[in-house]
C-alpha positions as CSV (number, residue, x, y, z in Angstrom):
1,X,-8.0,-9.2,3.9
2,X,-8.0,-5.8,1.6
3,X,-5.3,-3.7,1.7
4,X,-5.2,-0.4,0.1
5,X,-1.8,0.7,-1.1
6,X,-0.2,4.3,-1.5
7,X,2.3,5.4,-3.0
8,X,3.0,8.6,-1.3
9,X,3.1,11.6,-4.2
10,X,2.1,15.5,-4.1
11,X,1.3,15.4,-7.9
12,X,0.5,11.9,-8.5
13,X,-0.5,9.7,-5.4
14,X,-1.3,5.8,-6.3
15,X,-3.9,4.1,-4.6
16,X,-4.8,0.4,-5.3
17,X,-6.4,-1.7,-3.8
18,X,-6.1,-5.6,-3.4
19,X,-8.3,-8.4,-2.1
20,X,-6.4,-11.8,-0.4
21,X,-7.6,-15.3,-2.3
22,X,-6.9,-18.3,-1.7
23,X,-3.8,-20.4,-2.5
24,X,-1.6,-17.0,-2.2
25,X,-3.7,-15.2,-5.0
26,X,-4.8,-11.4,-5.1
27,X,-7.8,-10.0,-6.7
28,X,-7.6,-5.7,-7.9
29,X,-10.5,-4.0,-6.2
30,X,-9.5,-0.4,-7.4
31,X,-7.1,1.0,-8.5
32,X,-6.3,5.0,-9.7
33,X,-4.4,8.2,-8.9
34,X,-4.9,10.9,-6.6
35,X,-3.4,14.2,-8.5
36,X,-2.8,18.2,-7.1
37,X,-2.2,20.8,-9.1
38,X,1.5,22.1,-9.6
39,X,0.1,25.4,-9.8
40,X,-2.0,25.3,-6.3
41,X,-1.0,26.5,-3.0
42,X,0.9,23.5,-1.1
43,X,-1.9,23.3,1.6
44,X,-4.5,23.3,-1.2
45,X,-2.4,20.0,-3.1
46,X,-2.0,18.7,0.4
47,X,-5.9,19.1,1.0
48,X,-6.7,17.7,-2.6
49,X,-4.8,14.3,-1.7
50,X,-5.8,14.0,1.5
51,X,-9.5,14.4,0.5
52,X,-9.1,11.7,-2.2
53,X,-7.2,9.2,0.2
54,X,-10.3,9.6,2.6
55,X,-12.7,8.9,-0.2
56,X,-10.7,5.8,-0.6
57,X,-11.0,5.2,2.4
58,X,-13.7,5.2,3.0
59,X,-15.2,3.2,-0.5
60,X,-13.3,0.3,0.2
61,X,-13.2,0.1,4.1
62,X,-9.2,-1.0,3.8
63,X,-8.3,-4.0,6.6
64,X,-4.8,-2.1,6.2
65,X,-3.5,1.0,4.7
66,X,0.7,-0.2,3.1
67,X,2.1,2.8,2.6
68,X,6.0,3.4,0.9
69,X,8.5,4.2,3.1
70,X,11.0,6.5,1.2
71,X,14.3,7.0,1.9
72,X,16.2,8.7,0.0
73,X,15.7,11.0,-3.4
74,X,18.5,13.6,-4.9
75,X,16.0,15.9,-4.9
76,X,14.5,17.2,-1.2
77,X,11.5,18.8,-2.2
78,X,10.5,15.6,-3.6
79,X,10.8,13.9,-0.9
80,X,9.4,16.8,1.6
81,X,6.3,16.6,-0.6
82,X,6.2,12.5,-0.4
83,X,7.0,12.4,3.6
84,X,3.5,15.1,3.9
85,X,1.7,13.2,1.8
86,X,2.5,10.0,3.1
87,X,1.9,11.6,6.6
88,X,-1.7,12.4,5.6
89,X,-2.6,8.8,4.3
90,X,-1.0,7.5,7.7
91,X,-3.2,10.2,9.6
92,X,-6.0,9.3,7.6
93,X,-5.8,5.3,8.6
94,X,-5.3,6.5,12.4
95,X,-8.3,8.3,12.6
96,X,-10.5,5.1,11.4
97,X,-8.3,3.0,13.6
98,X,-6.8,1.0,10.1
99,X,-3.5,0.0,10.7
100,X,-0.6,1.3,8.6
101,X,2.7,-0.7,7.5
102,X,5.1,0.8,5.7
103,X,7.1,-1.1,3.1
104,X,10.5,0.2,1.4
105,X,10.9,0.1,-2.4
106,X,13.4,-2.7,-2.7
107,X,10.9,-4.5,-0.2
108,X,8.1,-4.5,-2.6
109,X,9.8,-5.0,-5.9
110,X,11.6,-7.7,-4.2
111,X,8.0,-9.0,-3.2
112,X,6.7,-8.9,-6.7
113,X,9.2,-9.5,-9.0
114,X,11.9,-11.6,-7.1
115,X,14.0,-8.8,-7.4
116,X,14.9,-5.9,-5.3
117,X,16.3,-3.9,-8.5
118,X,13.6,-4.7,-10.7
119,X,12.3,-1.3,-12.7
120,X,9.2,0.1,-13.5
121,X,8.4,-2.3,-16.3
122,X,9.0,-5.3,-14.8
123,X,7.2,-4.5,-11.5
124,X,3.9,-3.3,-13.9
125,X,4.1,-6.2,-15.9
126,X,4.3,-8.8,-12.5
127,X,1.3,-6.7,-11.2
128,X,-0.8,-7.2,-14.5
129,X,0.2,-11.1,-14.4
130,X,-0.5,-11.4,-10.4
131,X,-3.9,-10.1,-10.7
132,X,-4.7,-11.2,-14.0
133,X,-5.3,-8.1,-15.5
134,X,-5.4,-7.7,-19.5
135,X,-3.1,-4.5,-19.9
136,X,-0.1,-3.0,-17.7
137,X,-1.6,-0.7,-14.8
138,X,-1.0,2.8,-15.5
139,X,0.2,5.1,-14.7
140,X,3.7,3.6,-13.0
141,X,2.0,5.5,-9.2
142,X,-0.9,3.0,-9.6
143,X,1.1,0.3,-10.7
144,X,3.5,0.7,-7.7
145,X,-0.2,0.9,-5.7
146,X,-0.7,-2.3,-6.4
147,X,2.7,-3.7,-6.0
148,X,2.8,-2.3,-2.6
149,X,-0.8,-3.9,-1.7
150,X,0.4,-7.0,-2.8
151,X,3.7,-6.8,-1.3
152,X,1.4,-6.4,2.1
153,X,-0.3,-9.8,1.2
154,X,2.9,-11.8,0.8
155,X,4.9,-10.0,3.2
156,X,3.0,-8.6,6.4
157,X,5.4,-7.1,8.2
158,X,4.0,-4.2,10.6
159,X,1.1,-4.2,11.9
160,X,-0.4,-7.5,11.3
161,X,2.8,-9.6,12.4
162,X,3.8,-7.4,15.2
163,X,0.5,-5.0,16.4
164,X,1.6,-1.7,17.1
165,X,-1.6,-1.8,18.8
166,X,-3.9,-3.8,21.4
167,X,-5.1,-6.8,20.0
168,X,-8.9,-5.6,20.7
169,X,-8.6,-2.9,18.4
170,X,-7.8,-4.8,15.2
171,X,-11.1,-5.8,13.2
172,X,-11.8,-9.5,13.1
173,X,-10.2,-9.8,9.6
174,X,-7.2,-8.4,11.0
175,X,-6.9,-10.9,14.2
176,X,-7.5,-13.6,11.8
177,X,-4.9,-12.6,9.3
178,X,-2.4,-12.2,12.0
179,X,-3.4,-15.6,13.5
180,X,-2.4,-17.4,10.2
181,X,0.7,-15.9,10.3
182,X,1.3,-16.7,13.7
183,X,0.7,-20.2,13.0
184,X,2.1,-20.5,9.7
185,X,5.3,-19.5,11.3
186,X,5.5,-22.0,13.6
187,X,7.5,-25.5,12.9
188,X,5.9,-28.2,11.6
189,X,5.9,-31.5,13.0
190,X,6.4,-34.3,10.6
């Protein structure tokens, strides 16, 4: 399965994304930042995302988009500008019929680290050592990219381990994936 992660920003977006292995084990595919100008026109930073998440997109033919689910944020603009842009990536996956889960922050942190608190650091340096890469993922948008396309491997909830759509529509990766789940849920008989 491949999963491509974002993590919903209008001046930094992170996309990563991450290959399933065996034995629980994730391989990085990609990984980088989608970026809009503070300067531009909010439909012309909403267009500058949007076009880089369908790039994405469409170079690494996603079995899922995980996207963060944000709650809350002192300040609202921020989290205006998050909600569009994790609208577009969301929009994006619909038109290529890719389904979308969304994952909160304590939810992925909590995935990677073992810890729903953990900061920045922590979750860059567990993404580094999951993937076996030879520096700390930056910036922290791609790093938390990652995190959230791994969190997706570990922890399928959405549209994997409930379909929010007909079976039929799910590629074959996809019916497998959520068949192993399925069955790996089940008791076993010993």
């Amino acid at each position: 399965m491949r999963v491509l992660g974002v993590d919903p920003g209008l001046t930094r977006c992170g996309l990563g994304v991450v290959d399933a292995l065996p034995a629980r084990r994730a391989a990085m595919v990609a990984v980088g930042v989608a970026r809009s100008s503070t300067t531009d026109d909010l439909d012309q930073r909403l267009l500058a995302i949007s076009e880089e998440i369908e790039t994405w997109l469409d170079r690494h033919a996603p079995d899922v988009v995980a996207v963060e689910r944000y709650f809350a944020a002192n300040d609202v603009s921020t989290v205006i500008g998050t909600a569009q842009v994790a609208g577009i990536a969301m929009l994006a996956a619909a038109r290529r019929r890719i389904p979308v889960a969304l994952h909160t922050p304590s939810e992925i942190k909590a995935a990677v680290t073992g810890s729903g608190r953990a900061d920045k650091v922590q979750v860059q340096r567990m993404v580094a050592q999951i993937l076996g890469l030879a520096e700390l993922p930056k910036p922290a948008d791609a790093a938390d990219a990652l995190a959230l396309a791994i969190c997706h491997l570990w922890r399928p909830a959405g549209a994997l381990s409930s379909p929010q759509r007909p079976l039929q529509s799910m590629t074959a990766a996809q019916r497998a994936w959520a068949a192993a789940e399925h069955a790996a849920r089940r008791p076993t008989r010993g």
